[in-house]
C-alpha positions as CSV (number, residue, x, y, z in Angstrom):
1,X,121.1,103.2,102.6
2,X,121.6,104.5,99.2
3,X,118.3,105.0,96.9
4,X,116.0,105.1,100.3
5,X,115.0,108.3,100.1
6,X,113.9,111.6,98.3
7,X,114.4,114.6,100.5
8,X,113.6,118.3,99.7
9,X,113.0,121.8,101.9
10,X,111.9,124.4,99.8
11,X,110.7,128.0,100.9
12,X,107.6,129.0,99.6
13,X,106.0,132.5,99.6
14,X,102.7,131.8,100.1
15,X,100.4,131.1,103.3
16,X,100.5,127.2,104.4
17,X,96.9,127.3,104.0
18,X,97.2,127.9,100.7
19,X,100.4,125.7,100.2
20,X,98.5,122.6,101.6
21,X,95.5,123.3,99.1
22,X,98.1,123.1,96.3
23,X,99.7,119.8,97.5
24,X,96.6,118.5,98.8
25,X,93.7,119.7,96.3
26,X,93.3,117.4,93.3
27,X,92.6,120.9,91.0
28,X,95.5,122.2,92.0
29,X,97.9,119.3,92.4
30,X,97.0,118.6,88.6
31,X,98.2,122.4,87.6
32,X,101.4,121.3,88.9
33,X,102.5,117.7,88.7
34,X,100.2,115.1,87.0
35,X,98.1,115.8,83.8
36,X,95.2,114.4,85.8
37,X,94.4,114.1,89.5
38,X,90.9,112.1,90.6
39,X,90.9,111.6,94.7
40,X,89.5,112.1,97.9
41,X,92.0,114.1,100.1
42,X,90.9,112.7,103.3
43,X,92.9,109.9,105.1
44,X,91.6,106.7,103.5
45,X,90.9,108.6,100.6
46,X,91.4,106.6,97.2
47,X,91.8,107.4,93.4
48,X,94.1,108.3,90.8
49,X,96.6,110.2,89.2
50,X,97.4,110.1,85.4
51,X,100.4,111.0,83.4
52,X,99.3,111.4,79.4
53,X,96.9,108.8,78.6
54,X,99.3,105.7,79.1
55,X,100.2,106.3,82.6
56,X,97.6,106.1,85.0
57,X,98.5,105.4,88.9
58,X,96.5,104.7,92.2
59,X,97.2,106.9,94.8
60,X,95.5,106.1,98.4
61,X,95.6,109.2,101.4
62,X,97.2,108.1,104.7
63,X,96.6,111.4,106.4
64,X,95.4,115.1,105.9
65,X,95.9,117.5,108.7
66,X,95.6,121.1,107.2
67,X,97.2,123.1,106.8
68,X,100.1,121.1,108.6
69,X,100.7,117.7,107.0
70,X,99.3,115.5,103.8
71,X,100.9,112.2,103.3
72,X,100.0,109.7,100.7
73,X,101.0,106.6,99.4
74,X,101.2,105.9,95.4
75,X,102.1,103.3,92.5
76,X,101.0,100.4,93.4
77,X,99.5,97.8,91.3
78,X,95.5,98.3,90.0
79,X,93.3,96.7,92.3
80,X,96.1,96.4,94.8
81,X,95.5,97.9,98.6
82,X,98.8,100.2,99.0
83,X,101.0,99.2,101.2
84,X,104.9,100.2,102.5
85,X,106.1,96.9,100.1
86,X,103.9,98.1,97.3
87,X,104.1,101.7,97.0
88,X,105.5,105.1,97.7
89,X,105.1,107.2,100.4
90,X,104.8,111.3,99.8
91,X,105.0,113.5,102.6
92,X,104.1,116.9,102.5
93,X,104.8,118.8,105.9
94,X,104.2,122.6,106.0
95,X,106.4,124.7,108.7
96,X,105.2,128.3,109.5
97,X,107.9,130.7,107.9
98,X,107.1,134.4,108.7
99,X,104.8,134.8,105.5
100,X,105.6,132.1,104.2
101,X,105.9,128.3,104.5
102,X,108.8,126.3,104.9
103,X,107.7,122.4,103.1
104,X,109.3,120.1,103.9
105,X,109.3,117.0,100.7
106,X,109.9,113.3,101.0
107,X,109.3,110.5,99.3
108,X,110.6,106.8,100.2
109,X,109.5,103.3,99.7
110,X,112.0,102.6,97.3
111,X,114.1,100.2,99.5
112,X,110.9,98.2,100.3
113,X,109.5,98.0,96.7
114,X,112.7,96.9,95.0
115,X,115.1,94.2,96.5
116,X,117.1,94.5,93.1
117,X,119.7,97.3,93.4
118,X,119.7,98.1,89.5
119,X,116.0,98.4,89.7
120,X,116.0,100.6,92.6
121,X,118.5,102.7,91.4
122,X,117.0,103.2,88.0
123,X,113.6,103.9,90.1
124,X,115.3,105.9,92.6
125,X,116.7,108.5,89.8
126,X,113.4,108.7,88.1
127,X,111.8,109.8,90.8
128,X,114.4,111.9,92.0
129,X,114.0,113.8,88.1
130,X,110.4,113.9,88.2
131,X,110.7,115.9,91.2
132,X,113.4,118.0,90.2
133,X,111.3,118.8,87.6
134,X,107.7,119.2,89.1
135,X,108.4,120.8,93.1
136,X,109.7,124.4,91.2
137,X,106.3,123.9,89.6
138,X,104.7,123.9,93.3
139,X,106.6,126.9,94.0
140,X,105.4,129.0,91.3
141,X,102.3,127.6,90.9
142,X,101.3,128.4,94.7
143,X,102.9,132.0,94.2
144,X,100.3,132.8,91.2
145,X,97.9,131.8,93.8
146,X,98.9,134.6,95.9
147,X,99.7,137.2,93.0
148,X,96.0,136.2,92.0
149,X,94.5,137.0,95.6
């Protein structure tokens, strides 16, 4: 179905230990995607992530298994409990890659949260720019954090 799903794989050259702190680690999720990060990176783990001052969005941990797997879902209404008609989900999956790490990216709920195709789509493609944008962040974020080692 069309505007179901984000995928990315993208070779990193850094450890997955140190690839799931960076996708995992509110301090160092922040240096890469949102302005702010605020959460508990545990499954069942709830807070927030905030984009300038106007954009603030719950974000709610589904599962953390270092330095294999973080999944979370996010953007669902304030005071809401997240849920697959609600939100987002993000998946995070880490793949031993000689030196390296091998992440695998995804991101889908857009299907379930939007029965309106226009809205979807117009979702859908700012989603798939905001992480056009912020996973080359990842990747050189987590490479100055093995430069710096």
């Amino acid at each position: 179905m069309k505007h179901a799903s984000i995928e990315r794989e993208i070779r990193i050259e850094a450890a997955p230990d140190v690839v799931y702190k960076v996708v995992s680690a509110p301090e160092h999720v922040r240096e890469w995607w949102p302005d702010e990060a605020a959460y508990t990176p545990a499954p069942g783990g709830t807070g927030v992530i905030a984009f300038g001052e106007e954009k603030c969005v719950p974000l709610t941990v589904l599962e953390a298994d270092p330095p294999k797997l973080f999944r979370f879902r996010w953007a669902y209404g304030e005071g809401e409990v997240a849920t697959p008609e609600n939100s987002f989900l993000v998946t995070f999956e880490l793949i031993p890659d000689g030196a390296g790490t091998l992440l695998r990216f995804s991101e889908t709920g857009f299907t379930e949260k939007y029965a309106e195709d226009a809205e979807r789509a117009q979702e859908y493609d700012d989603h798939v720019n905001g992480w056009n944008h912020f996973l080359p962040r990842l990747v050189a974020y987590a490479g100055r954090l093995v430069s710096s080692a």
